[in-house]
Every structure is written in C-alpha cells, then in structure tokens.
C-alpha positions as CSV (number, residue, x, y, z in Angstrom):
1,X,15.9,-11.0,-12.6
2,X,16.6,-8.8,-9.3
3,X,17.1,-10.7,-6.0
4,X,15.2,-10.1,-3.1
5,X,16.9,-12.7,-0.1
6,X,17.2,-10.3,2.5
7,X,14.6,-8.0,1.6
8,X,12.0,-9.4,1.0
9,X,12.5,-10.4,5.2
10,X,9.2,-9.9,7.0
11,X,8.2,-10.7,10.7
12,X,4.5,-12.3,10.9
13,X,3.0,-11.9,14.0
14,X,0.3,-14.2,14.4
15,X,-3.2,-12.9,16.2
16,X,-3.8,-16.1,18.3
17,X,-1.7,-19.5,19.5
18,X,-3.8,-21.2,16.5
19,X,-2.6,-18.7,14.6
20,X,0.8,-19.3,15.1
21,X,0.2,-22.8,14.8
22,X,-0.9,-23.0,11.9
23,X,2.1,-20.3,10.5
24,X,4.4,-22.8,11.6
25,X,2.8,-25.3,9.0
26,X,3.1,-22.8,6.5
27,X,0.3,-24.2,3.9
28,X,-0.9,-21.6,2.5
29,X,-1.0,-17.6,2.8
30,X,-3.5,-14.8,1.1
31,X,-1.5,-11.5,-0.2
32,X,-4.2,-9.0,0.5
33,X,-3.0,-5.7,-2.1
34,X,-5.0,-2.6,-2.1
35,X,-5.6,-0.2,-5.2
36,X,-5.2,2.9,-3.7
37,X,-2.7,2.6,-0.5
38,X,0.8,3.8,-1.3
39,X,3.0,1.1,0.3
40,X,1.6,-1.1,-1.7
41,X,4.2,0.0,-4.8
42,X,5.9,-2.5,-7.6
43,X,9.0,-3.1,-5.4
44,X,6.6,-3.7,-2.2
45,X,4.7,-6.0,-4.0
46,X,7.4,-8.1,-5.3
47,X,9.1,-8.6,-1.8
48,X,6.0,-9.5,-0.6
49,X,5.5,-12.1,-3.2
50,X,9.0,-13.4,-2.9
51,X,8.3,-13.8,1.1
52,X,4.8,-15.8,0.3
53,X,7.1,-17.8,-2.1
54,X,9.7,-18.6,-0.4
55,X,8.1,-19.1,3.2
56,X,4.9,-21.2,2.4
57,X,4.1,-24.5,0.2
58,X,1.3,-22.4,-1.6
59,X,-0.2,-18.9,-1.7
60,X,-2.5,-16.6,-3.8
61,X,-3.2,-12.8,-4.1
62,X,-6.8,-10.9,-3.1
63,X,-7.5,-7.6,-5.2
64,X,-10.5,-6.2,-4.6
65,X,-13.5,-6.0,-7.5
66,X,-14.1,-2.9,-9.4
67,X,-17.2,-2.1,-7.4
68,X,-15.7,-2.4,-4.0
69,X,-12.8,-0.3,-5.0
70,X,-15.3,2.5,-6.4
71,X,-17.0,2.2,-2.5
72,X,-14.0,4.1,-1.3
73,X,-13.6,6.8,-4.0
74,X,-17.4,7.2,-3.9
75,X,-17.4,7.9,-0.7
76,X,-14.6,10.0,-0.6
77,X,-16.8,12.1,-3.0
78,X,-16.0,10.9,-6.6
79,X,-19.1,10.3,-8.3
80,X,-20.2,7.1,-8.9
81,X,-19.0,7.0,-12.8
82,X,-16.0,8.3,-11.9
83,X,-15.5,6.1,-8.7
84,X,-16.1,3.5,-11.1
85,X,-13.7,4.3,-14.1
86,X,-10.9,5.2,-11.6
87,X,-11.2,2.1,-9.6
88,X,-11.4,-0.1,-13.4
89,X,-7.8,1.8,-13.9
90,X,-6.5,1.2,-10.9
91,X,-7.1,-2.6,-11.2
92,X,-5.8,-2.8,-14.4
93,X,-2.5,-1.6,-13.5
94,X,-2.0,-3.4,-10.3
95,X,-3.0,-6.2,-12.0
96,X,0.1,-5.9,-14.4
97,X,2.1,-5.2,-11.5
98,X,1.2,-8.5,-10.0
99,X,1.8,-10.5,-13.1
100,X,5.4,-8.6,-13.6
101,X,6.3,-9.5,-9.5
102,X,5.0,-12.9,-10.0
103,X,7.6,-13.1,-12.8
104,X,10.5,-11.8,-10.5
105,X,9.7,-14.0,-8.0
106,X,10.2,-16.9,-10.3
107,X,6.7,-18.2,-9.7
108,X,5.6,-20.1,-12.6
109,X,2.3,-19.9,-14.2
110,X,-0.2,-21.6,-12.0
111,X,1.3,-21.7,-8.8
112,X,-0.3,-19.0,-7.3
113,X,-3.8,-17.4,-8.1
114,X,-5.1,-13.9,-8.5
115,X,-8.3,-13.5,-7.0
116,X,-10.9,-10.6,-6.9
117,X,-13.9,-10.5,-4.4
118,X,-16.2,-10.0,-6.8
119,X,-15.0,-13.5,-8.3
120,X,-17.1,-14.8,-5.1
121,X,-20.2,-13.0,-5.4
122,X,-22.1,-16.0,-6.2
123,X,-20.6,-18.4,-4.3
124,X,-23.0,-19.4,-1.4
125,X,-20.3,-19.3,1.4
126,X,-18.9,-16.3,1.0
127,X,-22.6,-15.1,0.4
128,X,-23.3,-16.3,4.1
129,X,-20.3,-14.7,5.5
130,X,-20.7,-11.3,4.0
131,X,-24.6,-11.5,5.2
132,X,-23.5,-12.8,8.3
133,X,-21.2,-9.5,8.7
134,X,-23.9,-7.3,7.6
135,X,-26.7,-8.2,10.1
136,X,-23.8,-8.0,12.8
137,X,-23.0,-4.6,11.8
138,X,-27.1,-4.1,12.4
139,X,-27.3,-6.3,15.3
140,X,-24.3,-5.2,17.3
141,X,-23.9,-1.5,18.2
142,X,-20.3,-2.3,19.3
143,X,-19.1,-3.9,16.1
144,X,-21.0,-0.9,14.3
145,X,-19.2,1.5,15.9
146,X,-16.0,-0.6,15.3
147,X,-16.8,-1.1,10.9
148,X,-17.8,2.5,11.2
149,X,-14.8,4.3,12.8
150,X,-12.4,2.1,10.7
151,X,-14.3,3.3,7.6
152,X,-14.5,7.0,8.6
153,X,-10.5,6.5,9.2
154,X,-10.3,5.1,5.6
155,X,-12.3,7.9,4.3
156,X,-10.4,10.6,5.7
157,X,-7.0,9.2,4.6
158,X,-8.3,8.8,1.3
159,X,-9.1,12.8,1.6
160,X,-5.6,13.8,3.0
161,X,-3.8,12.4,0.6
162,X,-6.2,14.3,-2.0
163,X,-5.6,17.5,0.5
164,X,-9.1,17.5,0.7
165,X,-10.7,18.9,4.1
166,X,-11.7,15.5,6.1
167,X,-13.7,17.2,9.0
168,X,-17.1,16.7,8.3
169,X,-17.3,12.8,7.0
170,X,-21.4,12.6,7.0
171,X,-22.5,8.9,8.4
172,X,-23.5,8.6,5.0
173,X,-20.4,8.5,3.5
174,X,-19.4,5.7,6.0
175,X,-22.0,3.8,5.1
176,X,-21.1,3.6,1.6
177,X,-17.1,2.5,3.0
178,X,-18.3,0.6,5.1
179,X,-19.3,-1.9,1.9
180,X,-15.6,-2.8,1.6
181,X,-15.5,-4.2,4.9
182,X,-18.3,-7.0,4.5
183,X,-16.8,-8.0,1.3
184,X,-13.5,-8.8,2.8
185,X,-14.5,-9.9,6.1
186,X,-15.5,-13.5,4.4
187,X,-11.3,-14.1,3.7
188,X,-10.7,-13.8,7.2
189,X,-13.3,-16.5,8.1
190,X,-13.2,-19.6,6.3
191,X,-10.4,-19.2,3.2
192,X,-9.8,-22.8,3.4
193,X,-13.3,-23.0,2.5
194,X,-13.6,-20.2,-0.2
195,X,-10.2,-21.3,-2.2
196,X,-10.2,-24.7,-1.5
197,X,-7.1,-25.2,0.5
198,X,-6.6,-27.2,3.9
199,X,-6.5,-24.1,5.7
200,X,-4.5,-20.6,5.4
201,X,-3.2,-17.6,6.9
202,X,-4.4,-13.7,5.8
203,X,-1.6,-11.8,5.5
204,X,-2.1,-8.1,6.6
205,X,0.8,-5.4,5.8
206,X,-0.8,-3.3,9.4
207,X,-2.6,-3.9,12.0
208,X,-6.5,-4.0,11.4
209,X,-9.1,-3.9,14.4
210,X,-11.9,-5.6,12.6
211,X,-9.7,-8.6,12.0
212,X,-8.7,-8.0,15.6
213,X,-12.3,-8.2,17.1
214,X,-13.1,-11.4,14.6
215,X,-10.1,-13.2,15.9
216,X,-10.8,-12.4,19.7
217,X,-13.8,-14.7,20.4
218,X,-15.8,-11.7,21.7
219,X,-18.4,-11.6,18.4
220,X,-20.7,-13.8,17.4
221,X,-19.2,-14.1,14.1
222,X,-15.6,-16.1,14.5
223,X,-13.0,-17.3,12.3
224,X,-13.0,-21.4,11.0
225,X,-10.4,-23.3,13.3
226,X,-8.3,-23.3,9.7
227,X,-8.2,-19.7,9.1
228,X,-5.3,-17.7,10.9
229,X,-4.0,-14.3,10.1
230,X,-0.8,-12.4,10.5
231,X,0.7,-8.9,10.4
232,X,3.8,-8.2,8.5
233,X,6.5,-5.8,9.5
234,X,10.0,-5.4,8.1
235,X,12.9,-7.0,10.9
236,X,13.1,-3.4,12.0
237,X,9.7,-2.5,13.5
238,X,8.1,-5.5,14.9
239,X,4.1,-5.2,16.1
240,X,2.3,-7.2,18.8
241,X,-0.7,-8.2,18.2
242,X,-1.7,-5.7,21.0
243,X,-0.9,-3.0,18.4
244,X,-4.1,-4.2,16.1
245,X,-6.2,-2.4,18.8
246,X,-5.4,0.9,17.8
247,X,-6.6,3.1,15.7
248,X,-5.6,3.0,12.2
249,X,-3.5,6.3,10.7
C-alpha cells in the first residue's frame, strides 16, 4: 500500500470565522469529485482521501448523478443520448477509482460513504434547497448573472479542452449548465441535515463564486450555522478566500 504523509498535505482556507470554527472541530468533511475535470486523477483522489482521513473524525465523497453530469456534455453540444452514455461511463470509472483510493487510504468498509446527488432527489430537504436556488436564480438578476457566467465558464472549458471553438455559447446552452449548479448548491446549505451528521465542512479543490456569494450573507438564500466550506491548495500555493471572487479559468 503506497504512503501518502507528506503528500497528501493540503491548506483549507475556510470562507468565514464559522467556518474556521467549525474546521478546527474537524467532524466531518464532503470530498466533492467531478467526472470530467482533470485534476481530479487516481493519485489526486487518493491524497485527497488520505487528507479527509487523516484530518477529520468522519467524511464522505459527493459524485454527481448521471443526469447532472450529462447537463454539462449536453450543453457542450453532445446530444442528449450521448451526454447521457458518456456521463454513465464516466461514473463508472470514477466510481472504481474511489473504491481503489478508499482502499489505499486504509479506510475500511463503512467508514466513509459514496454519495450521488441524484441519491437525494426525493428527499424533501434537499428538494427545498434546490427549489429555493432555482426561484433565486429567477428572482435575483445578480445571482443570475452570477450561476450564469460560472456556467458559460464551465461550458467553454469543457469546449477547449475538446478544441472546440467556445465563442458563441447561446444563453441556451447556459441554461441547460446551469442545472448542475441547483443540484449541488443544496451540499453547501444544510449537509448536516442532508447526511445526517452534527454539522460539516464542503471541501472545494478551487475557488468557487457561487459558494462565495452563499457564504457572504448578501443572498437571501444562506448556509445552516453547521455547514462551513473550505478551499484546498497544496502547501505551495495558498488562496484567500478573497481569491473565490474571481473568475473561474
């Protein structure tokens, strides 16, 4: 089994005071890993796992469902079959890439948890929390041009790295994006109430200005005073959470 002790080293930055508080706890933290973003490869994943293990009393891992990966392909211009198909791949493989870090980082069965967002779609809460999103994405013109430009930036990397042309991303197509968004927004609200823990930390591998605007008390929608979130950076390059204002690359 490989060893990871000064690797796996990453730098939180908490977003808020209560956020920091509640790292210094260390109850519990969420591994957010996309399908489709390059840094999130095998060796990534197990230092990240390692870290979660070794720094907090508990954690589990998000993955996104089939149909909210297939939002970004789709929009990106894969049609929806293929969106689909790509993104059930894609899943399946991280999912055994999961499973093998887990194994690394000596975590035994059941002590973490693998969670989609489609494993929520009925839940009431995180029902409320994604509606809630939604009709402040229609209500508020800032936080619409917020989701929006985050999801056109999402589209257009998605494109570059197929060296496709991104210039001309129709509002359309960020609509369709913009679907990913409201069903991860409810993990940065209430965790503690979604997975049943006393309260948690999000862990983010960048900066992320949607997260940034939840956790700045200027929305209508705000995080649960449980609920904290941090950015991760290797010892080397250390963000503040200043840096979460900026655009995304």
């Amino acid at each position: 089994m490989r060893s990871f002790a000064l690797e796996a080293h990453f730098l939180p930055a908490p977003a808020t005071p209560n956020c920091g508080l509640i790292l210094r706890r260390r109850e519990h933290v969420l591994v957010g890993v996309s399908l489709f973003n390059s840094r999130f490869s095998d060796t990534y994943i197990e230092k990240l796992l390692v870290w979660a293990k070794q720094n907090f009393h508990r954690f589990d891992i998000m993955l996104p469902g089939e149909a909210d990966a297939a939002w970004l392909l789709e929009s990106a211009g894969d049609p929806p079959e293929g969106a689909a198909r790509k993104a059930r791949h894609a899943l399946g493989r991280k999912m055994k890439s999961l499973h093998s870090a887990l194994h690394v980082a000596g975590v035994k069965q059941g002590e973490a948890r693998i969670f989609r967002f489609s494993d929520f779609r009925e839940d009431p809460l995180y029902c409320s929390l994604r509606d809630q999103a939604e009709q402040l994405f229609l209500r508020e013109e800032g936080f619409r041009e917020l989701c929006s430009r985050v999801s056109r930036q999402a589209i257009a990397g998605r494109l570059n790295g197929l060296s496709k042309d991104c210039a001309d991303i129709s509002d359309a197509q960020v609509r369709i994006a913009v679907n990913y968004i409201f069903a991860e927004i409810p993990f940065f609200l209430d965790t503690p109430a979604l997975l049943k823990v006393p309260e948690s930390l999000v862990a983010c591998h960048r900066p992320w200005p949607v997260a940034e605007a939840l956790f700045s008390g200027r929305l209508a929608l705000t995080a649960s005073a449980n609920q904290g979130v941090v950015v991760l950076s290797m010892p080397a390059a250390t963000p503040t959470w200043a840096a979460w204002s900026e655009p995304e690359p």
